[in-house]
C-alpha positions in Angstrom: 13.8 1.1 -12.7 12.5 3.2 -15.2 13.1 7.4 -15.0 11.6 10.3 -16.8 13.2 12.2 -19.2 12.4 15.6 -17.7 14.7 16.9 -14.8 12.6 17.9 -11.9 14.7 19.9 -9.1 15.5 18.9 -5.8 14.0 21.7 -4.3 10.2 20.8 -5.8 10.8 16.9 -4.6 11.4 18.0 -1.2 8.0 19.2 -1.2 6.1 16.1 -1.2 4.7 14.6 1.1 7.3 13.2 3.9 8.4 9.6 4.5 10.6 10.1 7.5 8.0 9.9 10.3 10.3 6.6 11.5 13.1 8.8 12.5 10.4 11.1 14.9 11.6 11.4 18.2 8.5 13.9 20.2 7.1 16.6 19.6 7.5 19.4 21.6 5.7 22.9 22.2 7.6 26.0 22.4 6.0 29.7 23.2 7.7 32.8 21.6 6.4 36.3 21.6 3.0 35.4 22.2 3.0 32.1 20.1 3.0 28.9 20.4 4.9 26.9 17.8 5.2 23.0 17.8 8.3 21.1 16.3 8.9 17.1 15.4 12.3 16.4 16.6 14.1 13.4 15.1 16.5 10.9 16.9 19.2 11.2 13.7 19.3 15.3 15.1 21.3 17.6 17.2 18.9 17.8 20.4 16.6 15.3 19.7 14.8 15.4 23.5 14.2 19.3 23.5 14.7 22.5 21.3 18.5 23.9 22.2 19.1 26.2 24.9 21.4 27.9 22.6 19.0 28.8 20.3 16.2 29.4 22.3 18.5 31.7 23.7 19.0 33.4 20.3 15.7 33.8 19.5 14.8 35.8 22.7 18.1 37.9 22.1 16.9 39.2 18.3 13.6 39.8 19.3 14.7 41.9 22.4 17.3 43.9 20.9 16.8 44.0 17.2 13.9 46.2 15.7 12.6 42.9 13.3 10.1 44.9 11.8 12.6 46.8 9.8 14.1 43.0 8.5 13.3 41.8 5.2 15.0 39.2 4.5 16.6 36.3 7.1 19.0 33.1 6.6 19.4 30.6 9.1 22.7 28.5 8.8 22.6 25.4 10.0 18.8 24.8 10.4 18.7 21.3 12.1 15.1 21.0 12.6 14.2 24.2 12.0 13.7 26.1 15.3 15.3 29.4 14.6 14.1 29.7 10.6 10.3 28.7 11.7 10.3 30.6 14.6 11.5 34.0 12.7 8.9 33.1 9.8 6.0 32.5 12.4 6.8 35.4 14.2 7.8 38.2 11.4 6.0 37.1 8.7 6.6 39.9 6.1 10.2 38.6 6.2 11.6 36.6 3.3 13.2 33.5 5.7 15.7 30.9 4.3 17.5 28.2 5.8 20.6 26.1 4.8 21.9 22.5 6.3 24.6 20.2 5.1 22.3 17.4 6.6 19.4 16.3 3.9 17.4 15.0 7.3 17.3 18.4 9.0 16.5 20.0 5.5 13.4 17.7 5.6 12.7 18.6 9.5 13.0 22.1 8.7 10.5 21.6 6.1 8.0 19.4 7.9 8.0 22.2 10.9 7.7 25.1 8.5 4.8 23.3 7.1 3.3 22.3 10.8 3.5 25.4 12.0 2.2 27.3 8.6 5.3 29.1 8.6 6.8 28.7 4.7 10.5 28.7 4.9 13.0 28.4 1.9 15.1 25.3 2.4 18.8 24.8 0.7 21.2 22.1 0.7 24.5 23.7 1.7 27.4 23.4 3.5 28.2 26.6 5.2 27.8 29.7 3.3 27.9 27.9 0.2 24.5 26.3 -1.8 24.6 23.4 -3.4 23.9 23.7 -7.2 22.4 20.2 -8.0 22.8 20.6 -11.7 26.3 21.3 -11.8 27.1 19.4 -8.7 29.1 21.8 -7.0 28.9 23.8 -4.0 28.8 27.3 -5.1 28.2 31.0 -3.7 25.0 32.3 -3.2 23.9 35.6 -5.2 21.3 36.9 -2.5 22.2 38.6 0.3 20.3 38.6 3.8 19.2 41.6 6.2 20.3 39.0 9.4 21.7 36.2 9.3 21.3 34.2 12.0 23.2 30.8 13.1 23.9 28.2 16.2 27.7 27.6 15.5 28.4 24.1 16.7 30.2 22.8 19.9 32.9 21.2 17.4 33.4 24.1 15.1 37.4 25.1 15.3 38.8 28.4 14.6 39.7 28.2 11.0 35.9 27.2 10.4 35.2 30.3 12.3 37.7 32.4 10.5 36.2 31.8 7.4 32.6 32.2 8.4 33.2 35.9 9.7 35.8 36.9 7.2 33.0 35.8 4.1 29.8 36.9 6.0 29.8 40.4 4.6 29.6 39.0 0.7 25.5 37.7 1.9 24.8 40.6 3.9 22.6 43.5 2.5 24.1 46.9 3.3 23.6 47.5 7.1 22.8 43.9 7.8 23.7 42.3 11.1 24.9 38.8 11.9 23.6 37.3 15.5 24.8 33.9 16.2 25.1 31.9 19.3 28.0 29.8 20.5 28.9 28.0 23.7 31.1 29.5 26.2 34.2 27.6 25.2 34.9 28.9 22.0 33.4 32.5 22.8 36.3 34.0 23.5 38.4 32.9 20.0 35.2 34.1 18.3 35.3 37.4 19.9 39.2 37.8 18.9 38.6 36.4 15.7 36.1 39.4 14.9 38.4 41.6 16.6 41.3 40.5 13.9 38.9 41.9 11.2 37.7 45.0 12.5 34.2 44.0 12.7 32.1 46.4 14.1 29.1 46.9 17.0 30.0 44.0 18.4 27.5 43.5 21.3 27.6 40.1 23.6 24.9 38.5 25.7 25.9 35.7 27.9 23.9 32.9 30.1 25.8 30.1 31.7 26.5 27.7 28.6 26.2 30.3 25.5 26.7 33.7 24.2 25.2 35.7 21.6 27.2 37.9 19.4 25.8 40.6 16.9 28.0 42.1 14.8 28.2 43.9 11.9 31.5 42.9 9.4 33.4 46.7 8.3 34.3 45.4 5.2 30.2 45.5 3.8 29.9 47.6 1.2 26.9 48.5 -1.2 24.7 45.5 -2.8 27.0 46.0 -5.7 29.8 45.3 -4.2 28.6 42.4 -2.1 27.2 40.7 -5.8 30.2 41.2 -7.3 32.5 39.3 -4.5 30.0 37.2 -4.5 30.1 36.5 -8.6 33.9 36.3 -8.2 33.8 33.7 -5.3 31.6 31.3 -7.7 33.9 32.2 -10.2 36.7 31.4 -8.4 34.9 28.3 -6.8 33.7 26.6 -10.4 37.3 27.5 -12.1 38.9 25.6 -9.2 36.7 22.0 -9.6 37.1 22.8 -13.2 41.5 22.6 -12.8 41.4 19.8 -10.6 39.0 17.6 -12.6 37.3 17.2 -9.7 33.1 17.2 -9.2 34.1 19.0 -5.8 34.2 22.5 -4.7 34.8 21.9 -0.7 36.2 24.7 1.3 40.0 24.3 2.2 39.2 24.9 5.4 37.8 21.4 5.9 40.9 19.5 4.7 42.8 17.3 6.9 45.9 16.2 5.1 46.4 13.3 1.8 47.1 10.1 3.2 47.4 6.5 1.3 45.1 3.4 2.8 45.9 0.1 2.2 43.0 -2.6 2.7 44.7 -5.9 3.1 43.7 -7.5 0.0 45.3 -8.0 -3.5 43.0 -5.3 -5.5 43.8 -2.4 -4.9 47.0 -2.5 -2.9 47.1 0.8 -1.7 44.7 4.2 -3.1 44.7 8.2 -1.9 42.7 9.8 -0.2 42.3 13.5 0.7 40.6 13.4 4.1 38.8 15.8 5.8 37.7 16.9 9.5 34.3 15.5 10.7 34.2 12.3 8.8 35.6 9.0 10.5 38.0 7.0 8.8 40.3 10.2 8.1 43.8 7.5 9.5 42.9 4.1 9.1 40.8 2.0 6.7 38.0 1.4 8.2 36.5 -2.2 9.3 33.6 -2.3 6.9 35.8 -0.9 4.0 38.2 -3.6 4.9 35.7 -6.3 4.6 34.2 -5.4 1.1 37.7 -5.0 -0.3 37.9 -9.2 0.3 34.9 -9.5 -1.1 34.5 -6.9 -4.3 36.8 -8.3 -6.3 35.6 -11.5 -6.4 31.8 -10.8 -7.2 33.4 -8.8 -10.2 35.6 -11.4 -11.3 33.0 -14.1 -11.0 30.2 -11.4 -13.2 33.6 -11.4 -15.9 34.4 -15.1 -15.6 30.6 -15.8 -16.8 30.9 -13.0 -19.2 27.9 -11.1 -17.7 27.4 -7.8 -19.2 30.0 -5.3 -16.9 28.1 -3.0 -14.7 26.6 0.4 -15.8 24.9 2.0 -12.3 26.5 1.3 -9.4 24.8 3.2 -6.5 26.7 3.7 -2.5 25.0 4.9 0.1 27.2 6.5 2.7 30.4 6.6 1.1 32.2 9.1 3.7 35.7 9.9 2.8 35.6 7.4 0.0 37.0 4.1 0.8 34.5 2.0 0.0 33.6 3.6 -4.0 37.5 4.0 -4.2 37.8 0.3 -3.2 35.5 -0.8 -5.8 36.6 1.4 -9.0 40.5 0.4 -8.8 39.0 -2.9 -9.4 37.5 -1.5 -12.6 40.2 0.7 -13.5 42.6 -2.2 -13.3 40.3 -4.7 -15.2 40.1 -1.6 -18.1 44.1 -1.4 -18.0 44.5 -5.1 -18.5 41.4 -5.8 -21.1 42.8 -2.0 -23.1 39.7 -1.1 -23.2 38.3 2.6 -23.0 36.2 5.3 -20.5 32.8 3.6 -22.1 33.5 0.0 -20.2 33.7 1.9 -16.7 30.4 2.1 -14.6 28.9 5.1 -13.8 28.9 5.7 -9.8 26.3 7.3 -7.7 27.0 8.6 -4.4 24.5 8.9 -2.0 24.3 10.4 1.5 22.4 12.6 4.1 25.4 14.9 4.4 26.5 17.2 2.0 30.3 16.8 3.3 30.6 13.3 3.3 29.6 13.5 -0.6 32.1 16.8 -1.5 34.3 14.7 -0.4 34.3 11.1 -1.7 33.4 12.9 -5.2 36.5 15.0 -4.9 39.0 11.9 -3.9 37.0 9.5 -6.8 37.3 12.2 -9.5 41.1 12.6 -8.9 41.6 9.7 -11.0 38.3 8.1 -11.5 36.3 10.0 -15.0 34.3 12.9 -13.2 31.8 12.3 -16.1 30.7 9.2 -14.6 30.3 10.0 -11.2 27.4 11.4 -9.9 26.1 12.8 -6.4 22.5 12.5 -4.8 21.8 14.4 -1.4 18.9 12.5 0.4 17.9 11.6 3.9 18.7 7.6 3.5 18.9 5.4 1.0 15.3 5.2 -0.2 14.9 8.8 -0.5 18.1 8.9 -2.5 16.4 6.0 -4.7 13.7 8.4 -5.1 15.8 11.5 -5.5 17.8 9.5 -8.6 14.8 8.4 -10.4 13.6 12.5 -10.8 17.0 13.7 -11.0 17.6 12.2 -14.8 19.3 15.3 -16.4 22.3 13.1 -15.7 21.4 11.5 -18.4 23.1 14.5 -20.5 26.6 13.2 -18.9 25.9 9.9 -20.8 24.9 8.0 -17.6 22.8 4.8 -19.6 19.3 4.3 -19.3 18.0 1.2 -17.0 18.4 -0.3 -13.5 21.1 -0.8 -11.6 23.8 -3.1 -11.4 24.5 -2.8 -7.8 23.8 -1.2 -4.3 26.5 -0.9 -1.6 25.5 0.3 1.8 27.8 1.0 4.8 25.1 0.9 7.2 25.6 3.3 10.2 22.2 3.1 11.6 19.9 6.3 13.4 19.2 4.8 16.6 15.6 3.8 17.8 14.5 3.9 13.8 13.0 1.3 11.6 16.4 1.5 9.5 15.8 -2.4 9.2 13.0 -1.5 7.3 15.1 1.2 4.9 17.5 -1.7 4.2 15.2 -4.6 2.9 13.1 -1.7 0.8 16.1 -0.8 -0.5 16.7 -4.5 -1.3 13.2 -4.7 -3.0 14.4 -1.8 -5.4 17.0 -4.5 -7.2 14.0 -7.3 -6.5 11.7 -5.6 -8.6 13.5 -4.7 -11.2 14.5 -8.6 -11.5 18.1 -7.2 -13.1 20.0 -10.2 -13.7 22.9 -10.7 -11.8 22.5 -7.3 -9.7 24.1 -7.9 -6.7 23.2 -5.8 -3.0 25.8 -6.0 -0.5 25.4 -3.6 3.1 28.3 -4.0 5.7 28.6 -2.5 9.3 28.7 -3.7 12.7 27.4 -7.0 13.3 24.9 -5.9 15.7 23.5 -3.7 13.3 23.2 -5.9 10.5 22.3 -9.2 12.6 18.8 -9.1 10.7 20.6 -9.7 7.4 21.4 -13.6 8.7 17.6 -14.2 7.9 17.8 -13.5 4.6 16.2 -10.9 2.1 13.2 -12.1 0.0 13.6 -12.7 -3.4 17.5 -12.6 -3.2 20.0 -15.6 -2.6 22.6 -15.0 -0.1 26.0 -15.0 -2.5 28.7 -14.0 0.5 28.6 -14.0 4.4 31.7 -12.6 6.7 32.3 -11.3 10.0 35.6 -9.5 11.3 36.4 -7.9 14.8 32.7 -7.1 15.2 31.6 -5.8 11.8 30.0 -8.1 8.8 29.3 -8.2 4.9 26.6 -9.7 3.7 26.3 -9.9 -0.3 22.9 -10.8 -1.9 22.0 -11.6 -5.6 18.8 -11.4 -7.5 17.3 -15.0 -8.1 17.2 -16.7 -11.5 13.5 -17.0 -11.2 12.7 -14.1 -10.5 11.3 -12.3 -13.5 11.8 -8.8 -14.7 9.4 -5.7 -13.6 9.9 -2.1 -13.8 8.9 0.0 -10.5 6.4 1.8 -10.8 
């Protein structure tokens, strides 16, 4: 692969033209104060058959009890595809609308249905209140603060996630600002209590069978100034903290399950640390597919050192979750760099991938306890193509010393969006190491056999260098061919 020099920011890429149309579901029409608005829902998407009750519910809630026309400025936390954020913009369209998911997929839904319905929507990678800062690769606190700010708190969401949502909510609120959000009826109870335990104020409910809305307005907002400054000291506080732990990670405590140590079975490593968090299988137990590459990794590095092959510079994962799999593969390295004396330069630099925000935080944060921070790096994209895409504009990582040139390796833990052409994202992703003819690159993608069945016929232009299957999951490992000669992507 070859990459330009100049950075060009996530938030411009996002605007070209969409490649995700495979992951489309239906479309379906909904009518709101006098409109009607249309929205592509995906099958990789909360409600992927019909826009939510919940927030449909919502919606008819601001605009019957809120006067809109005096609200300049709205965020939407946790967009999904976008039905709340577009809907607002369509609707109340001299206010300044932004919306905020942890999930790259819905951030590209919600901006396929702001552009559908011509209803221009800001869209930020984030993971709660916080934003993700691509440059610095940390999730940090937002400096503008919102007139309303709206959310659909999930089903799942416990009562420390809620505690921290309403105790922080008044640092991106503009004086006199409301909150509205809609939850279901099990958990609307500990939110009412919760906001009762800090003296929040006009607190008003509306209920229907499965939800409630709550508006409130947190007592602790104060003037803009105030709200930037706790704001400023929050990022502070938030940078200073991945700063002390040498970590790339600046995930909310909150989300932290406990530290446990994993062993995989196999000789290298023995045993690694993880910190694991809620949300993200493999939080107990090694999981299957991490088990299956731990057999195998070693051996395709040995076999690269054995022939004296030049050691790996880019090694790219997609879907690392809680970090087994890069973990895994870097004590490898780290043990081969303890044995051979050699320094930090001989390591390769790693590139996380994934479609949510969480999943990176956290396999960043568990690699960079002992793993250089300086050579790991984080790319938020819908799959693993977009990420390719994403990594080829995001070059200001060449700064951090990352070297120029294509990659060494792709590793894929291949958890599938169902009824999508994810076959397809898997052998394009293939044709990424294909084209650029790297000598001895190797692509390996494990998961559950019926998911990677497809694999046993091969990928062009690649020889098959490893095969396994164990208690329903498999590996397949693939290397470029000797013949096949070298060519930059275009």
């Amino acid at each position: 692969m070859s990459f330009p020099e100049k950075h060009v920011p996530a938030s411009e890429i996002i605007q070209k033209p969409a490649r995700s149309s495979i992951y489309d579901n239906k479309e379906v029409q909904f009518h709101y104060q006098g409109e009607d608005l249309f929205f592509t829902l995906s099958h990789g998407l909360f409600s992927s058959f019909s826009l939510d009750k919940g927030s449909k519910f919502l919606l008819h809630c601001i605009a019957d009890n809120l006067n809109m026309s005096r609200i300049g400025s709205i965020l939407d936390l946790g967009s999904g595809v976008g039905s709340i954020a577009v809907s607002c913009k369509k609707i109340w369209n001299h206010a300044d609308v932004s919306a905020i998911d942890r999930d790259a997929l819905a951030c590209e839904y919600t901006r396929r249905n702001s552009q559908k319905n011509n209803a221009p929507v800001t869209i930020l990678s984030g993971l709660d209140l916080l934003v993700y800062d691509h440059e610095r690769e940390l999730l940090i606190e937002q400096e503008k603060t919102y007139d309303l700010i709206l959310s659909n708190i999930p089903a799942k969401a416990g009562a420390p996630v809620l505690s921290r949502f309403f105790e922080e909510i008044d640092q991106h609120l503009s004086p006199g600002g409301t909150c509205a959000l809609v939850i279901v009826q099990t958990l609307a109870d500990t939110a009412i209590e919760i906001l009762d335990e800090i003296d929040a104020e006009d607190i008003r409910s509306f209920d229907e069978k499965d939800h409630r809305v709550i508006f409130f307005d947190p007592s602790t907002n104060g003037s803009s100034a105030d709200a930037a400054d706790a704001a400023d000291a929050a990022e502070d506080k938030t940078v200073d903290a991945a700063v002390d732990s040498g970590s790339t990670s600046s995930l909310p405590e909150e989300y932290i399950r406990e530290i446990a140590t994993f062993s995989p079975k196999s000789s290298s490593p023995s045993a690694y640390t993880l910190t694991t968090v809620y949300n993200l299988p493999g939080f107990d137990t090694v999981p299957l597919s991490a088990q299956l590459l731990a057999r195998q990794a070693a051996a395709i590095l040995k076999n690269r050192a054995d022939k004296k092959s030049n050691s790996p510079r880019r090694l790219f994962f997609w879907n690392p979750g809680q970090g087994h799999i890069p973990s895994i593969i870097c004590a490898w390295f780290m043990q081969s760099l303890e044995s051979s004396a050699g320094g930090d330069a001989e390591l390769p630099h790693i590139i996380l991938a994934d479609r949510d925000l969480l999943a990176l935080e956290t396999s960043s944060r568990n690699l960079s306890a002992w793993y250089p921070r300086k050579k790991i790096h984080i790319i938020h994209g819908y799959d693993s193509i977009n990420a390719l895409e994403l990594l080829k504009k995001r070059m200001e990582i060449d700064v951090s010393g990352m070297p120029a040139g294509d990659l060494d390796g792709i590793i894929i833990d291949h958890s599938p969006i169902p009824k999508s052409d994810c076959e397809g994202i898997i052998l394009k992703t293939a044709s990424y190491l294909v084209s650029a003819g790297n000598s001895g690159a190797f692509f390996s993608v494990t998961g559950k056999s019926s998911d990677t069945a497809f694999l046993s016929r091969g990928i062009s232009g690649m020889r098959r260098s490893f095969s396994k299957k164990h208690k329903g999951y498999r590996l397949d490992t693939f290397q470029i061919k000797d013949e096949i000669g070298h060519r930059v992507l275009n």
